[in-house]
Residue frames as qw, qx, qy, qz and C-alpha x, y, z in Angstrom:
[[0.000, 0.890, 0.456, 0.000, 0.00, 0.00, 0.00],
 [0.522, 0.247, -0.122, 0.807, 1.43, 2.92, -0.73],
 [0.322, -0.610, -0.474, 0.547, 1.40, 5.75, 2.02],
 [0.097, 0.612, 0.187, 0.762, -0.12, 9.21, 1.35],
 [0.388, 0.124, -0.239, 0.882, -0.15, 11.72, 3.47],
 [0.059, 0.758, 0.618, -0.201, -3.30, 13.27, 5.63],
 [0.114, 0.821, 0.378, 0.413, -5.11, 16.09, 4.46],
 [0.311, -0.865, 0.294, -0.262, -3.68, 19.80, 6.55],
 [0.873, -0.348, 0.263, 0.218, -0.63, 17.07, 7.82],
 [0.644, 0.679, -0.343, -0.080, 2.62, 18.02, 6.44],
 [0.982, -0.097, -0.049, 0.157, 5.36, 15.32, 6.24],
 [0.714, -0.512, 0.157, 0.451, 9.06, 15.40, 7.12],
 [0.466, -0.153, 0.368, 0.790, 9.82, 16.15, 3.67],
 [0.267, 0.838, 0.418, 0.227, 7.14, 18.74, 2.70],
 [0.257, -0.838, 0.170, 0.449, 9.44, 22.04, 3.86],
 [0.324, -0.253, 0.687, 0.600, 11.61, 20.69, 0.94],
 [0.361, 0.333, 0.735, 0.468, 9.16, 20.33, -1.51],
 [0.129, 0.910, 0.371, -0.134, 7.83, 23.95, -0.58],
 [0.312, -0.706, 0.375, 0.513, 10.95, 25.22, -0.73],
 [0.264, -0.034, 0.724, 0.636, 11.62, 23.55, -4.48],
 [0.321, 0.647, 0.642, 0.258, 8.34, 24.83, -5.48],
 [0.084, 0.978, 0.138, -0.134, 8.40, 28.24, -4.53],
 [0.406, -0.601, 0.430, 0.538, 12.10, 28.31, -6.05],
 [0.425, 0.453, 0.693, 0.366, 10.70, 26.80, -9.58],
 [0.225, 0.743, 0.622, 0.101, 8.91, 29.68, -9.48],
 [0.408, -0.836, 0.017, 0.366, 11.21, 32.32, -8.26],
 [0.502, -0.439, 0.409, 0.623, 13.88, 31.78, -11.04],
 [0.487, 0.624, 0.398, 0.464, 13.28, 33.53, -13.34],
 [0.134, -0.978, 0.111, -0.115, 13.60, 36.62, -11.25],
 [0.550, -0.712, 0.262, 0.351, 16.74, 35.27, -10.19],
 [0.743, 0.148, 0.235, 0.609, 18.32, 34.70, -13.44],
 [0.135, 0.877, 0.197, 0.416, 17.62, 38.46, -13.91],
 [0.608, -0.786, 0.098, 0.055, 19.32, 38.92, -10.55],
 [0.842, -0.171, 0.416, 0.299, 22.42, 37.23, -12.13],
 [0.652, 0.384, 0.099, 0.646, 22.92, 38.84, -14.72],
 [0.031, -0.945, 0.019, -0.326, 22.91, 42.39, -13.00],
 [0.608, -0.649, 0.382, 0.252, 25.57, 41.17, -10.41],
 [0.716, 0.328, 0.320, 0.527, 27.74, 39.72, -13.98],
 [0.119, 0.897, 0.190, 0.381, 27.06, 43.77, -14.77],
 [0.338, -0.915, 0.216, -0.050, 28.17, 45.38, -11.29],
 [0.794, -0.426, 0.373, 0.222, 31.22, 42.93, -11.37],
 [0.627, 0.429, 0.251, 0.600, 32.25, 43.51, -14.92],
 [0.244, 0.825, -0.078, 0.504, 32.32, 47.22, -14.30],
 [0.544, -0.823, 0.162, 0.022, 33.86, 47.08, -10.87],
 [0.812, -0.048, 0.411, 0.411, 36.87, 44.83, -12.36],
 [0.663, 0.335, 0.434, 0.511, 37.30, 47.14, -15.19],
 [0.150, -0.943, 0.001, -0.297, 36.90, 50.46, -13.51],
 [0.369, -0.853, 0.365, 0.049, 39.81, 49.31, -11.34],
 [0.587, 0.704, -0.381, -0.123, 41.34, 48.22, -14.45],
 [0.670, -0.337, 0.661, 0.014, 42.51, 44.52, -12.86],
 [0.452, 0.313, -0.652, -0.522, 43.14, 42.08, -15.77],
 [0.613, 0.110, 0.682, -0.383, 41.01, 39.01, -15.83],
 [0.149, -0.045, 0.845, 0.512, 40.60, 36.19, -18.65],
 [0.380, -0.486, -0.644, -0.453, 36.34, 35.63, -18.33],
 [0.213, -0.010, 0.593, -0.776, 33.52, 36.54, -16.26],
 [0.411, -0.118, -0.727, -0.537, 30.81, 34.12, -16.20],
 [0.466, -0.133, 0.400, -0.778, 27.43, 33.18, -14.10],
 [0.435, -0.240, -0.832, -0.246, 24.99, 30.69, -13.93],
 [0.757, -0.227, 0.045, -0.611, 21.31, 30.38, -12.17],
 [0.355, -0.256, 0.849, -0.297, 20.99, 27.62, -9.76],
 [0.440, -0.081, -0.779, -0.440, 18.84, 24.88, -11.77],
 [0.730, -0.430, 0.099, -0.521, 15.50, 23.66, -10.17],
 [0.988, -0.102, -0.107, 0.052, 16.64, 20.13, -9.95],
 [0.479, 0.257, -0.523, 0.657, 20.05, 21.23, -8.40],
 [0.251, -0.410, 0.283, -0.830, 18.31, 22.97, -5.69],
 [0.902, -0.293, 0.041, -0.314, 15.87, 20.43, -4.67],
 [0.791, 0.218, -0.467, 0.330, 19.47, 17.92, -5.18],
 [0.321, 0.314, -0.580, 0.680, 21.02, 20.26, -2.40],
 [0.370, -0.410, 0.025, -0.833, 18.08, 20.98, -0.68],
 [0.933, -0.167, -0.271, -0.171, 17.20, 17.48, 0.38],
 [0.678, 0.256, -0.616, 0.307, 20.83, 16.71, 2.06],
 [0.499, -0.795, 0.165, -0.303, 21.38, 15.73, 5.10],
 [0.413, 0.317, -0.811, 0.266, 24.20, 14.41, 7.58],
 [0.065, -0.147, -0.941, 0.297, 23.65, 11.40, 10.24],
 [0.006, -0.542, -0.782, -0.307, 20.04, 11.56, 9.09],
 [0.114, -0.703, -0.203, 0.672, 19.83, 15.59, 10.09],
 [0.355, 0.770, 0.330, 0.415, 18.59, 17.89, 7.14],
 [0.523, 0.284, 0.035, 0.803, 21.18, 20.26, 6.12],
 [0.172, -0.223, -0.243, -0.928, 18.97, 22.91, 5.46],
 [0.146, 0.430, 0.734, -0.505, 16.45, 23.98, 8.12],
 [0.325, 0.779, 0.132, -0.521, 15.33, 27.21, 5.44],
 [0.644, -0.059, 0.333, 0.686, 16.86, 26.23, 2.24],
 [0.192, 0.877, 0.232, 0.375, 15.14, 29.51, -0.23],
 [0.370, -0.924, -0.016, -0.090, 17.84, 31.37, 2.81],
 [0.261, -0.834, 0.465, 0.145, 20.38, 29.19, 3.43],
 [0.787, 0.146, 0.508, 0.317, 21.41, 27.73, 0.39],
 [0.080, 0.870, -0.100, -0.476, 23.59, 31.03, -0.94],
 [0.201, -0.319, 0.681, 0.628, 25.26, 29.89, -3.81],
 [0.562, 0.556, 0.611, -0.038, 22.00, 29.94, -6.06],
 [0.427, 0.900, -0.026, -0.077, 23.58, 32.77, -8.01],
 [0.756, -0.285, 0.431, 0.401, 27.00, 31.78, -9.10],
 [0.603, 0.788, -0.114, -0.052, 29.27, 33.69, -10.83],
 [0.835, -0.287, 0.147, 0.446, 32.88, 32.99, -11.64],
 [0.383, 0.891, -0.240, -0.044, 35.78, 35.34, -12.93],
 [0.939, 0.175, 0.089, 0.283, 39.02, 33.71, -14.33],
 [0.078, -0.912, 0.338, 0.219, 42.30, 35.42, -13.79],
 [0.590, 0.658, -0.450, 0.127, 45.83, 35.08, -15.45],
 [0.367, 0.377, -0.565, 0.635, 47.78, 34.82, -12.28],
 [0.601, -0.482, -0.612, 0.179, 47.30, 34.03, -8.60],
 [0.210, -0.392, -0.271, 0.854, 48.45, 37.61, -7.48],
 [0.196, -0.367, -0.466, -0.781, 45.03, 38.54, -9.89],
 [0.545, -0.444, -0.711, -0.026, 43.07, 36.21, -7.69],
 [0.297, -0.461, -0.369, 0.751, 44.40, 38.15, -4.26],
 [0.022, 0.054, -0.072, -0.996, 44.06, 41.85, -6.07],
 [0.568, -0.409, -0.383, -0.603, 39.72, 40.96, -7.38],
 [0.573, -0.416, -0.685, 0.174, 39.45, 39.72, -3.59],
 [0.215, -0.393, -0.363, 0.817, 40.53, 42.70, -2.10],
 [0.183, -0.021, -0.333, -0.925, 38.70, 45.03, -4.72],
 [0.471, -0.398, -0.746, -0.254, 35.84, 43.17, -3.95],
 [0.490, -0.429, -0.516, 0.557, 36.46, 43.84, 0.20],
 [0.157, -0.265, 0.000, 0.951, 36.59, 47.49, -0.95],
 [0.135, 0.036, -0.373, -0.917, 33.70, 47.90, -3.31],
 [0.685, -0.194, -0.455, -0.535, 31.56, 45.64, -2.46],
 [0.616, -0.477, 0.424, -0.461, 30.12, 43.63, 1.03],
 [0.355, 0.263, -0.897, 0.011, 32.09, 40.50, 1.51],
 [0.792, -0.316, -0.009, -0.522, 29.89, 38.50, 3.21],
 [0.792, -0.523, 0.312, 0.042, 32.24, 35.41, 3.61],
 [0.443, 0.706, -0.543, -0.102, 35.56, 34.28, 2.09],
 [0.953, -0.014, 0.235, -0.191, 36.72, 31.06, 1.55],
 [0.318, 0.722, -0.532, -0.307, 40.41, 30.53, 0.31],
 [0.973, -0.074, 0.206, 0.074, 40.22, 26.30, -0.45],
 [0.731, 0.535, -0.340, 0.252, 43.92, 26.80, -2.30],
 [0.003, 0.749, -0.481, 0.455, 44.95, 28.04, 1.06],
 [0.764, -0.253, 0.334, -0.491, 42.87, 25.72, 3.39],
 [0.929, 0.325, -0.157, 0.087, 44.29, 22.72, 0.62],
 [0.616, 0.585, -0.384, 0.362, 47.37, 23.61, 1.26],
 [0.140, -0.576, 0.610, -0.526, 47.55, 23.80, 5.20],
 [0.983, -0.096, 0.133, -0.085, 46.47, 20.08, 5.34],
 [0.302, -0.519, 0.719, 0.349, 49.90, 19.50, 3.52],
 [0.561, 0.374, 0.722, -0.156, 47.97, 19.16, 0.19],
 [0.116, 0.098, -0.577, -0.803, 47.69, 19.72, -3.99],
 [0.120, 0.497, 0.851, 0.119, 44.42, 19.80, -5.09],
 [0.079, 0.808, 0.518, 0.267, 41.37, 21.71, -5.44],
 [0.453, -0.262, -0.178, 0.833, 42.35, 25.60, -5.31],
 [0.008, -0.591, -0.714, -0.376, 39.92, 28.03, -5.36],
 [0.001, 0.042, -0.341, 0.939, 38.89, 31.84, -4.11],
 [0.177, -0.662, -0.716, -0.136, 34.82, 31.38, -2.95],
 [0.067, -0.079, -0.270, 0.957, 33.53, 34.64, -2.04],
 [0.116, -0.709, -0.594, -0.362, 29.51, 35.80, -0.98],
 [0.023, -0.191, -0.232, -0.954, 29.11, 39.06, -2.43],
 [0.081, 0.777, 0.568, -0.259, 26.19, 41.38, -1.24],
 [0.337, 0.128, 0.118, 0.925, 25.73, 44.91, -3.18],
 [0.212, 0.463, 0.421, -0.750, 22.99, 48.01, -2.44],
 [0.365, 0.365, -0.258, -0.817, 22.43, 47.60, -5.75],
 [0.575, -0.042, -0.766, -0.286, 21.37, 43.96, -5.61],
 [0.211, -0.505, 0.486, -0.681, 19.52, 44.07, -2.48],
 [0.795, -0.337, 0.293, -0.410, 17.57, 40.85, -2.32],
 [0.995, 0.054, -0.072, -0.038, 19.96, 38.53, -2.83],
 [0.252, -0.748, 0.503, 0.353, 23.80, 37.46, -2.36],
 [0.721, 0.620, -0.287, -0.119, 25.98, 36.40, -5.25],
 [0.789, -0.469, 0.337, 0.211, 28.61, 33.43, -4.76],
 [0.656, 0.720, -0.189, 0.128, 31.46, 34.01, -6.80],
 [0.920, -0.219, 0.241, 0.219, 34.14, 31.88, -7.54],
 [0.398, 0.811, -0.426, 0.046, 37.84, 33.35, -8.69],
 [0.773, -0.390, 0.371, 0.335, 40.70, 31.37, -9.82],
 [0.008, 0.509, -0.643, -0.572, 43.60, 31.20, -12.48],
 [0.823, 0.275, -0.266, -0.420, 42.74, 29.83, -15.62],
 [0.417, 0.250, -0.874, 0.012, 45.41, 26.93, -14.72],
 [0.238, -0.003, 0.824, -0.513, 43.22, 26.11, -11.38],
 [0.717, 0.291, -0.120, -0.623, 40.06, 26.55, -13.56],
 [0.717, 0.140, -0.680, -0.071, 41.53, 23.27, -16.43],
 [0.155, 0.086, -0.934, 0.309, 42.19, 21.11, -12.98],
 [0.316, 0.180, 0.745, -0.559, 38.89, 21.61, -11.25],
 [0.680, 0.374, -0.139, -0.615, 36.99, 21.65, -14.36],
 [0.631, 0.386, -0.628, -0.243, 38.38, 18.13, -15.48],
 [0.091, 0.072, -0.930, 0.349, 38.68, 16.79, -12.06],
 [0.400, 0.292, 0.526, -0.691, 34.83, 17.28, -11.45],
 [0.692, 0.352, -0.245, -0.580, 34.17, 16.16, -14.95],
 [0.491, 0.152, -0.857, 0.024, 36.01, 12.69, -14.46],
 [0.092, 0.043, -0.844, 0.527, 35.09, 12.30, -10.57],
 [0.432, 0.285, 0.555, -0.651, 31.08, 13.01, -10.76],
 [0.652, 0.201, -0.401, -0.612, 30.44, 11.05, -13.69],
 [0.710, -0.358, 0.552, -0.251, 31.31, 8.25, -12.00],
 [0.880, 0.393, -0.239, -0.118, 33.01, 6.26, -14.40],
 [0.191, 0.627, -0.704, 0.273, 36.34, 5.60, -12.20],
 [0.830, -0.315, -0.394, -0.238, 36.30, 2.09, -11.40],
 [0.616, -0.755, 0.156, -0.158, 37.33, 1.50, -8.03],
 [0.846, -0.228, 0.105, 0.470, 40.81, -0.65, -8.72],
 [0.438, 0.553, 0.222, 0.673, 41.99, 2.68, -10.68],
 [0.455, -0.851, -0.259, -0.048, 41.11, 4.89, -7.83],
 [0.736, -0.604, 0.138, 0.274, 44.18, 5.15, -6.03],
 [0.536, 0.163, 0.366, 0.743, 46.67, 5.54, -9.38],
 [0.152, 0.561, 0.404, 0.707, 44.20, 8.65, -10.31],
 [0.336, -0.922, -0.192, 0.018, 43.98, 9.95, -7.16],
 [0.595, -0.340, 0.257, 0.681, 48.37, 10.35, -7.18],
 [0.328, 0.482, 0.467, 0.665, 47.86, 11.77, -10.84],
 [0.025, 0.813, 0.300, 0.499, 45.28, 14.41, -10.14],
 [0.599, -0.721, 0.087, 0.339, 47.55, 15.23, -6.94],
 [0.565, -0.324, 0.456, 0.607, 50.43, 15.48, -9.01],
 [0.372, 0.532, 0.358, 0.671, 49.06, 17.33, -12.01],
 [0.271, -0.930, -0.215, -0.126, 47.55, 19.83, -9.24],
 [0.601, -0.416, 0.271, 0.627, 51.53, 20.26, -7.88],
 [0.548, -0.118, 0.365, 0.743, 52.27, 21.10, -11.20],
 [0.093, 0.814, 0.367, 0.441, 49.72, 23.78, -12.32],
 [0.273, -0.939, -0.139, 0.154, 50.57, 25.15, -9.03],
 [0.598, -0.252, 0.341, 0.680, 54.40, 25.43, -10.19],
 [0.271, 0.649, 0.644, 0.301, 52.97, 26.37, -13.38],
 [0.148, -0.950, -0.266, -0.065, 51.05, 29.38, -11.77],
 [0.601, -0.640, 0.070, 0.473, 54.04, 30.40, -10.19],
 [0.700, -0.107, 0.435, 0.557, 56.11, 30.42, -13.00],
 [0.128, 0.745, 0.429, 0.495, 53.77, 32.93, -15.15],
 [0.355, -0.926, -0.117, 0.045, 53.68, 35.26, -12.34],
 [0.471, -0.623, 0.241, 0.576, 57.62, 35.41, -12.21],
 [0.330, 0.329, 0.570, 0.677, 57.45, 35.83, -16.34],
 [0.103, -0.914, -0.348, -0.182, 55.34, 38.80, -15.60],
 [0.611, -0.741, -0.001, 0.278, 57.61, 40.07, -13.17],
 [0.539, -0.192, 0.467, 0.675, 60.66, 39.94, -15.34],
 [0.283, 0.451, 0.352, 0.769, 59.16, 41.73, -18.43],
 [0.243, 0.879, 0.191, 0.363, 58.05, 44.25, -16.20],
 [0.475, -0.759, 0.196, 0.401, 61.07, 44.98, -14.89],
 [0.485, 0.073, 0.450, 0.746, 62.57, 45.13, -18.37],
 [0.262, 0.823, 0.499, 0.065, 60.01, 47.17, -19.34],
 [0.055, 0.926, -0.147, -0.344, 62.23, 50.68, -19.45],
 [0.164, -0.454, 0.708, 0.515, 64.86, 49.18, -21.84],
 [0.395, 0.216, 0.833, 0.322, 62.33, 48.08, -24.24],
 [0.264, 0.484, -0.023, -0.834, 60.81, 50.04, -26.96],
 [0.614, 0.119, 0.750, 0.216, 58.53, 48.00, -29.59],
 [0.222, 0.212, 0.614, 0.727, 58.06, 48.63, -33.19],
 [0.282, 0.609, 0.345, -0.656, 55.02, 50.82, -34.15],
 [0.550, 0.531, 0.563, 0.315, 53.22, 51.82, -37.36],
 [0.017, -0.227, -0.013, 0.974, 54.48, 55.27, -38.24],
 [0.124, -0.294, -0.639, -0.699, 51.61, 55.31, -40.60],
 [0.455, -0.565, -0.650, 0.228, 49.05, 54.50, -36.91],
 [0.114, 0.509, -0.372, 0.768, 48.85, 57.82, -35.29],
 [0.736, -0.649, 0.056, -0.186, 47.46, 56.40, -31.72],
 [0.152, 0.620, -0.766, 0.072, 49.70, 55.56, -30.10],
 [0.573, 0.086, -0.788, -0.207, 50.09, 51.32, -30.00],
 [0.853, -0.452, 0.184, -0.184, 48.60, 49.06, -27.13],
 [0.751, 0.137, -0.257, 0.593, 52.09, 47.25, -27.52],
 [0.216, 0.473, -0.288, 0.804, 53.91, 50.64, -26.90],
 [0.651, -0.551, 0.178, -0.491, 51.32, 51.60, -23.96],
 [0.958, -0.181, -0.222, 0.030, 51.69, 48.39, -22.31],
 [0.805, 0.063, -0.270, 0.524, 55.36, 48.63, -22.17],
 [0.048, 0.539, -0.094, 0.836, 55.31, 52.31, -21.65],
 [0.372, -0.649, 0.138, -0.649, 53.22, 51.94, -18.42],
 [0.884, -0.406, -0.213, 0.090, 54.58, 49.05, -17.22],
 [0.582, 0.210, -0.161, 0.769, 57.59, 51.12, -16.98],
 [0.127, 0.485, -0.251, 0.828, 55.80, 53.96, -15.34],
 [0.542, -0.524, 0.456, -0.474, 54.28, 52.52, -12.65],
 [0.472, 0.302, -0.816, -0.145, 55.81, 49.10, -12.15],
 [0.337, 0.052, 0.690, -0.639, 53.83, 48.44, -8.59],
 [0.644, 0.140, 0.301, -0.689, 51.00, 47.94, -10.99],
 [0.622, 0.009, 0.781, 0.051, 49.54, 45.00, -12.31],
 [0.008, 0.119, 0.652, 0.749, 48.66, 44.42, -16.26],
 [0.563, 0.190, 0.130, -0.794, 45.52, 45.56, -17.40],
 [0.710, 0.388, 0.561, -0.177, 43.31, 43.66, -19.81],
 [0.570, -0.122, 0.532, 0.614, 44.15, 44.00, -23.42],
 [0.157, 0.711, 0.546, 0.413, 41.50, 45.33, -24.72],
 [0.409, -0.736, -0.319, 0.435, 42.04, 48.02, -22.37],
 [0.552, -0.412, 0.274, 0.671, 45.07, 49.19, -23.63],
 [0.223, 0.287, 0.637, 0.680, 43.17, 49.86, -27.04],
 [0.146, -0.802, -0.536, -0.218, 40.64, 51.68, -25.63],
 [0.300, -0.891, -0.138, 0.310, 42.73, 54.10, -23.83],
 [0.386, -0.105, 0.358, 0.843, 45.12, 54.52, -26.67],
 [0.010, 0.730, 0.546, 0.411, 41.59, 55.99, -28.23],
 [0.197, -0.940, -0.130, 0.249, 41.17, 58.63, -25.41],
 [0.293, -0.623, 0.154, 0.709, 44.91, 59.86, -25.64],
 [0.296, 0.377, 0.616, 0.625, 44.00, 59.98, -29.65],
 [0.006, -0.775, -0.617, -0.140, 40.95, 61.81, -28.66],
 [0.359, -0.864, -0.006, 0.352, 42.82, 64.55, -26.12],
 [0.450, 0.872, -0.190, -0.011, 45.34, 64.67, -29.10],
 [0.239, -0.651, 0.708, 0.131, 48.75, 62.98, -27.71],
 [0.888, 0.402, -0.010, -0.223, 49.84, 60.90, -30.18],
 [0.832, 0.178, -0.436, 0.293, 53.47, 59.60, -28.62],
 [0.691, -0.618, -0.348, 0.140, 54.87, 58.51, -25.72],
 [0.271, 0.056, -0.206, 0.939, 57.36, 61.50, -25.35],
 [0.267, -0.438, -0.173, -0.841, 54.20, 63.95, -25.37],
 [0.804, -0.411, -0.380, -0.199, 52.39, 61.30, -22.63],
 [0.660, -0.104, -0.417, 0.616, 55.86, 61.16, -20.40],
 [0.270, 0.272, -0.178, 0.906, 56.11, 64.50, -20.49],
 [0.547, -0.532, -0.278, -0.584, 52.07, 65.11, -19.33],
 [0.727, -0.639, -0.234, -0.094, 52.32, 63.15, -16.38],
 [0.387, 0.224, -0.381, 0.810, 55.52, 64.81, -15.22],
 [0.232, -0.388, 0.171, -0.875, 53.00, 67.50, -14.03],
 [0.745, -0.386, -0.531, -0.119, 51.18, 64.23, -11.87],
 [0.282, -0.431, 0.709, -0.482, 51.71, 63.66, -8.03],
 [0.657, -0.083, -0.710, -0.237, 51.22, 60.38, -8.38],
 [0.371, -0.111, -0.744, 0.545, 51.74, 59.61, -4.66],
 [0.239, 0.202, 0.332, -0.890, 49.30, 62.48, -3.80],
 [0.545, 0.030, -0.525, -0.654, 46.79, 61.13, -6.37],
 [0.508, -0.213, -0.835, 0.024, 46.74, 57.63, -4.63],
 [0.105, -0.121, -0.602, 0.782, 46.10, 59.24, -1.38],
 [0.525, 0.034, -0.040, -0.850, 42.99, 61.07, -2.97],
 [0.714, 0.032, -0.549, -0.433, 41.59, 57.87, -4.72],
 [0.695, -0.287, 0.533, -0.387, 42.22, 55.90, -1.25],
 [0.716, 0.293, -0.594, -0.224, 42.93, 52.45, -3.18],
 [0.633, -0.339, 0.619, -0.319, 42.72, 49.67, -0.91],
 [0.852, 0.435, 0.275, -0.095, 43.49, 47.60, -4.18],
 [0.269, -0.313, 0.572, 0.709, 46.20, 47.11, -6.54],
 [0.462, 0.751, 0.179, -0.436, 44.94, 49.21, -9.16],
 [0.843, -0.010, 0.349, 0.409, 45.99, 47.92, -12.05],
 [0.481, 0.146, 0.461, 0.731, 48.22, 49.49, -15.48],
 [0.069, -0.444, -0.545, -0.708, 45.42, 51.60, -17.11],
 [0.429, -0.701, -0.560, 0.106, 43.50, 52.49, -14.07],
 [0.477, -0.414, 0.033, 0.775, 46.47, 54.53, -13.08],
 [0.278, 0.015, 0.319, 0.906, 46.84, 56.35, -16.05],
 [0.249, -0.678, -0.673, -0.160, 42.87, 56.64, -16.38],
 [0.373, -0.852, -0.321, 0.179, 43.03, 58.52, -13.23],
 [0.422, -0.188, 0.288, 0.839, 46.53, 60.53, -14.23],
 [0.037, 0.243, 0.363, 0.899, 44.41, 62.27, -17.40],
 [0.270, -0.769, -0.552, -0.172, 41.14, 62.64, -15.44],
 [0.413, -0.655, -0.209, 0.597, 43.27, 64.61, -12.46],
 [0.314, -0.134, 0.263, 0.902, 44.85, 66.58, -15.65],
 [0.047, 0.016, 0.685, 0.727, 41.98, 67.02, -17.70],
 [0.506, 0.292, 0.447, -0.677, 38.47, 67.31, -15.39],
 [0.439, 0.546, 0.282, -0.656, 35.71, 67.63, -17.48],
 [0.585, 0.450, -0.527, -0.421, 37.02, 67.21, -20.96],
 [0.038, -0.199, 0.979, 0.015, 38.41, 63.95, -20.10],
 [0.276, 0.029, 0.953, -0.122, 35.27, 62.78, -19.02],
 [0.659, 0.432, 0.464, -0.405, 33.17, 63.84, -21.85],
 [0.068, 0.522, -0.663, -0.532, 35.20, 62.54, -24.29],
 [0.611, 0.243, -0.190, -0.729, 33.42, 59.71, -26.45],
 [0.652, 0.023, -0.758, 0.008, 35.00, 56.90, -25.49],
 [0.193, -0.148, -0.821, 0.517, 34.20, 57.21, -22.09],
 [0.295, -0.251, -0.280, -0.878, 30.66, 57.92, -22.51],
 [0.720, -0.109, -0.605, -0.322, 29.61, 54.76, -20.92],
 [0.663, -0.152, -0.551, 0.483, 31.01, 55.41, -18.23],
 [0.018, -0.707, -0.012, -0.707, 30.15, 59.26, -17.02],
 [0.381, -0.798, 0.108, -0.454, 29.14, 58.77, -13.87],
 [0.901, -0.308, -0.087, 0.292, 31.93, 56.75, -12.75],
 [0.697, -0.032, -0.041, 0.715, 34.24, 58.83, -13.32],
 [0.197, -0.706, -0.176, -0.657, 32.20, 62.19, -12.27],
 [0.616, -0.751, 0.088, -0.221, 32.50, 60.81, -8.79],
 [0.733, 0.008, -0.031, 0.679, 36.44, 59.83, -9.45],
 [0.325, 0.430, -0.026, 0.842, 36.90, 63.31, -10.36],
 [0.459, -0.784, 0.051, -0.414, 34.36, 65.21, -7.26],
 [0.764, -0.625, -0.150, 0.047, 36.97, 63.00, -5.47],
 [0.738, 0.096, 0.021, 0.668, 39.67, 64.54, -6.88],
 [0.115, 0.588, -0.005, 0.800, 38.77, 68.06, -6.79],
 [0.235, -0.905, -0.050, -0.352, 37.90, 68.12, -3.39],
 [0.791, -0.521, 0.104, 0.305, 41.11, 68.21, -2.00],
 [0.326, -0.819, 0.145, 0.449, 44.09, 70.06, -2.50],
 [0.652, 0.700, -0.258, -0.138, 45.72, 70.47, -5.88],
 [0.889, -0.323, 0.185, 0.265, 48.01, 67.71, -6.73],
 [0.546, 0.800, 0.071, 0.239, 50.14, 69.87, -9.31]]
């Protein structure tokens, strides 16, 4: 006979099945939720000109929710409220180059936006005396996304290929159990070497920009911006503290200095002569390593008010950089 449930009587697992119904019904608002955090996080990352490979997102699925919603240990349910406390239903991830990216979007995050908790597993892996799963987990809260938090997950693309391929081999279940043990040494021992890996990019970074003032690449005389190549090298030479930008970046602010007319990097050296750079950082408060382009960014806004920021490539951006500049003018002239 099969057992049903009195009328007004709810059973052990009805909380769960309200909870997966009134979430069915809820997501759609949340995928909308999801992408506006994707939004506040693309322009926070790219206003403080960090460099980063991807920024992607994903809605919890109904049948993943009810999957987590239902767990329990020694026959105790997980989740007294899940629709509350199951916070990773919005999930975005951003993908850095380098592991001293990963640290710089964590603190920019701590600074722009309400950490809610942090979670370094590369760190937490590693004080077992351990290779493996390495990961930054941060839940994000913003005033501009007030009814939810966002979990979002930064790593290097090399930690990305390991946990993306170890979770595609290890939760299909297809590893038969005498094979275990060989492929648990492996994915230990490829996870060693990404981290070596990681390392190794980061000190290749390091080295070209510390060459950066004895290098001078080619150009098109024919081009009159001047080149993302040239930029690049040119500002990793003038502020070497900072990190690269993005790449596209570098093209898009060789447009402004087109736009403001400088059109080579003598004329650009010679502009921010008239900078206090040290008095600049002090205005802008950075609690971040601001990266390459950020710098300058804020270098032709301090020089250039107003025009700068209605120039045409930075339409999209007005009032960010209306309240860069009210924080630059009130306070003492850095000239």
């Amino acid at each position: 006979m099969t057992s049903r449930s009195l009328p007004g009587k709810q059973t052990s697992d009805e909380p769960v099945r309200h909870a997966v119904r009134t979430y069915a019904a809820i997501q759609p608002e949340l995928h909308a939720i999801t992408d506006r955090y994707v939004a506040i996080i693309t322009t926070v990352l790219d206003d403080a000109g960090i460099n980063y490979l991807s920024i992607t997102s994903r809605t919890k699925g109904v049948a993943s929710f009810a999957a987590k919603a239902v767990r329990s240990f020694d026959g105790t349910p997980l989740f007294s409220d899940p629709l509350t406390e199951i916070t990773d239903v919005i999930g975005v991830r951003v993908i850095t180059y380098l592991q001293s990216d990963v640290v710089a979007v964590a603190q920019l995050f701590a600074d722009q936006l309400t950490i809610i908790d942090d979670r370094d597993l590369g760190e937490e892996t590693a004080r077992d005396g351990r290779f493996g799963y390495a990961s930054r987990h941060l839940l994000i809260s913003s005033p501009a996304v007030p009814e939810r938090p966002a979990s979002v997950q930064v790593r290097t693309v090399l930690q990305h290929a390991w946990a993306e391929f170890e979770h595609d081999i290890r939760y299909k279940g297809t590893v038969p159990a005498e094979l275990a043990p060989d492929l648990e040494r492996r994915f230990t021992l490829a996870a060693g070497l990404l981290e070596l890996a990681d390392r190794e990019f980061t000190e290749i970074r390091d080295q070209l920009q510390s060459s950066a003032a004895a290098r001078r690449p080619d150009f098109d005389p024919a081009d009159p911006r001047i080149s993302p190549q040239e930029l690049t090298t040119f500002l990793a030479s003038q502020y070497p503290e900072a990190g690269w930008s993005r790449t596209d970046h570098y093209s898009w602010i060789s447009g402004l200095l087109l736009e403001l007319g400088i059109t080579s990097l003598d004329e650009l050296g010679g502009l921010l002569t008239s900078v206090d750079m040290d008095a600049l950082i002090t205005r802008m408060g950075y609690r971040y390593p601001a990266g390459a382009v950020r710098r300058l960014d804020d270098a032709l806004l301090a020089v250039f008010g107003e025009r700068y920021v209605r120039l045409t490539g930075n339409a999209h951006r007005i009032p960010l950089l209306t309240s860069r500049l009210e924080k630059l003018s009130g306070r003492a002239s850095i000239d």
